[in-house]
C-alpha positions in Angstrom: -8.7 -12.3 18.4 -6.5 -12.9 15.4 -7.7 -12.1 11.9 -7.0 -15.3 9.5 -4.8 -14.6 6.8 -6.3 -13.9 3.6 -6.0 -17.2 1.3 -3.2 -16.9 -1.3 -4.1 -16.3 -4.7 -4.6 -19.0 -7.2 -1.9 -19.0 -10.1 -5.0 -18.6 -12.7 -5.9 -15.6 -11.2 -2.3 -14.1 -11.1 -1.6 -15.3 -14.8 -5.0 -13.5 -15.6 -4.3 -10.4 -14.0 -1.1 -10.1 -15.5 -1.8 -11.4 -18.8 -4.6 -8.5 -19.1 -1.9 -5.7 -17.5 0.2 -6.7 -20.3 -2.0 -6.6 -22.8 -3.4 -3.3 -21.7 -0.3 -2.1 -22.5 1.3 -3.6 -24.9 2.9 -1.3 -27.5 3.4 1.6 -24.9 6.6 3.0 -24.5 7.8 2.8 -21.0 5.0 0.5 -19.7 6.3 -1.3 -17.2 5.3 1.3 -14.5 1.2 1.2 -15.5 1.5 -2.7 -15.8 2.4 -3.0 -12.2 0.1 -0.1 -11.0 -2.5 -2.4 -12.8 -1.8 -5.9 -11.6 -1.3 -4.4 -8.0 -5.3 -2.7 -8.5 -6.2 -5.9 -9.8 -4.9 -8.4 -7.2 -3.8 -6.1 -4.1 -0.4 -6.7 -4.0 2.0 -7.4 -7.1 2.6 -11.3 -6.3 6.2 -13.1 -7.0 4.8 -15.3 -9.3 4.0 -12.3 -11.8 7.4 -10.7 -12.4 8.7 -13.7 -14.0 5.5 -13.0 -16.6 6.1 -9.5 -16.7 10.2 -9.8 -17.3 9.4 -12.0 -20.1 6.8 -9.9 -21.9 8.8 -7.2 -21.5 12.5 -8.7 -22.5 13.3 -8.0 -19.2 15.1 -10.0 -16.4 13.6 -10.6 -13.1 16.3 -8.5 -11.3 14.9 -5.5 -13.3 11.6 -6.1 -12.9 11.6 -6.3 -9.1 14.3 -3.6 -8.9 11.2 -1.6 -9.9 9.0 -3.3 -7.3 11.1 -2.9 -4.6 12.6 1.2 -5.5 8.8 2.3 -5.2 7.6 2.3 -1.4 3.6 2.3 -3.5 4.3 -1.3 -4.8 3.4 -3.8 -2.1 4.5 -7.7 -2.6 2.9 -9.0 0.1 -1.0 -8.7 0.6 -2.4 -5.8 2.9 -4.8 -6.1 5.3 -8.5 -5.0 4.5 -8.1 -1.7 6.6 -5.2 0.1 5.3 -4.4 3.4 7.4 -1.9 5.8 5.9 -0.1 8.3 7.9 1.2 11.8 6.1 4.9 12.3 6.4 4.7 15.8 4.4 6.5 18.6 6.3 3.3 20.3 7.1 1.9 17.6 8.8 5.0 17.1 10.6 5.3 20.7 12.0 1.6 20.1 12.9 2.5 16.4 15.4 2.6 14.1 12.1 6.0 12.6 14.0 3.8 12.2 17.3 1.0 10.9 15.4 3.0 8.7 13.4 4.6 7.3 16.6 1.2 6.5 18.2 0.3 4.5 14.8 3.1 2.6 15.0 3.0 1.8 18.8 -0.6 1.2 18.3 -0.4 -1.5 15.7 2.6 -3.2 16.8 4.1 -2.8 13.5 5.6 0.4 11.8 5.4 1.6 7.9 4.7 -0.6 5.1 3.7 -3.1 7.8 0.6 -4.7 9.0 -0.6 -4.8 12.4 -0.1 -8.2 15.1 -3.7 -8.5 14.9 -3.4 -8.5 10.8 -6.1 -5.9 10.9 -4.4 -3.0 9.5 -1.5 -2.3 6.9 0.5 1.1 8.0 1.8 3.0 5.1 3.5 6.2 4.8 2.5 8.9 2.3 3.5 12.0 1.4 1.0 14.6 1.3 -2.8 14.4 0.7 -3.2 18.2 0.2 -4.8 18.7 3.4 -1.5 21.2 4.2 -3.7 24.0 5.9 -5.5 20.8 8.5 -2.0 18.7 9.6 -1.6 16.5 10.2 -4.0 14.3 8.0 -3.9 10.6 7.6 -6.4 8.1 5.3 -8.2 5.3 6.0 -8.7 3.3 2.9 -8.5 6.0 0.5 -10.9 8.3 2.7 -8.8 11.3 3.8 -9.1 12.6 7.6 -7.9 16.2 8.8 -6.5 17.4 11.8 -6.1 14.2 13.3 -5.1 13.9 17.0 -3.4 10.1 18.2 -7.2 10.3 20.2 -9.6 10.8 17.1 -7.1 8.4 15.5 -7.8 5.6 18.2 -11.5 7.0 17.5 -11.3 6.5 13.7 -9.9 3.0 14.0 -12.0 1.6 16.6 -14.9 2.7 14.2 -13.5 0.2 11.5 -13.3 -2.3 14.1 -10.0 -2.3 14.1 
């Protein structure tokens, strides 16, 4: 069964969220980075029809603005779904079957990083390190870390967020 996609945002609500990124952090020396961080929390993703709002407020072209957008693997422009699984690429996890276990993610979902799944449950992302060295490899499933993570308690952890 297919997950409908999530309806696009209105352009009210991305002029809102931007306008109060902006305003935030107005004044701030180099506060482009925290205005994107903020309209990303805000609305999920950092939507095309905010960098021309940005660029302007910022004297900025476009090109610069998602130059920025696009060097950062954080930044997504494109929604994710609500289940977001991210993988650690860290060399301890690595050493530890991260590459495996990465592998199995990605031939799991149908999809590799910075990717969602065919279903449209589940948005893989790569990260690099959640601390959790010493209990590789180590992957989070919206934001709640998970240690010592074979690809079966990885089928385990995703089948019990229904995905």
């Amino acid at each position: 069964m297919n997950t409908p996609p999530k309806a696009p945002l209105s352009e009210d609500t991305v002029q809102q969220a931007t306008q109060e990124a902006l305003h935030r952090h107005a004044g701030q020396k180099g506060n482009l980075l925290p205005i994107l961080h903020d309209v990303q929390h805000a609305l999920g993703h950092i939507p095309e029809a905010a960098v021309p709002l940005i660029a302007q407020a910022l004297q900025l072209s476009r090109a610069e603005v998602h130059g920025v957008i696009s060097f950062y693997p954080h930044f997504r422009q494109t929604p994710s779904a609500d289940l977001v699984l991210e993988v650690c690429r860290a060399e301890s996890c690595q050493a530890m079957g991260g590459d495996q276990l990465a592998a199995h993610a990605q031939q799991k979902l149908g999809c590799g990083f910075h990717a969602t799944s065919t279903d449209g449950k589940v948005t893989l992302e790569p990260v690099y390190c959640l601390g959790l060295c010493a209990q590789s490899p180590a992957v989070m499933i919206n934001g709640r870390p998970h240690a010592r993570v074979t690809p079966a308690k990885l089928d385990q952890l995703l089948g019990a967020q229904g995905a």
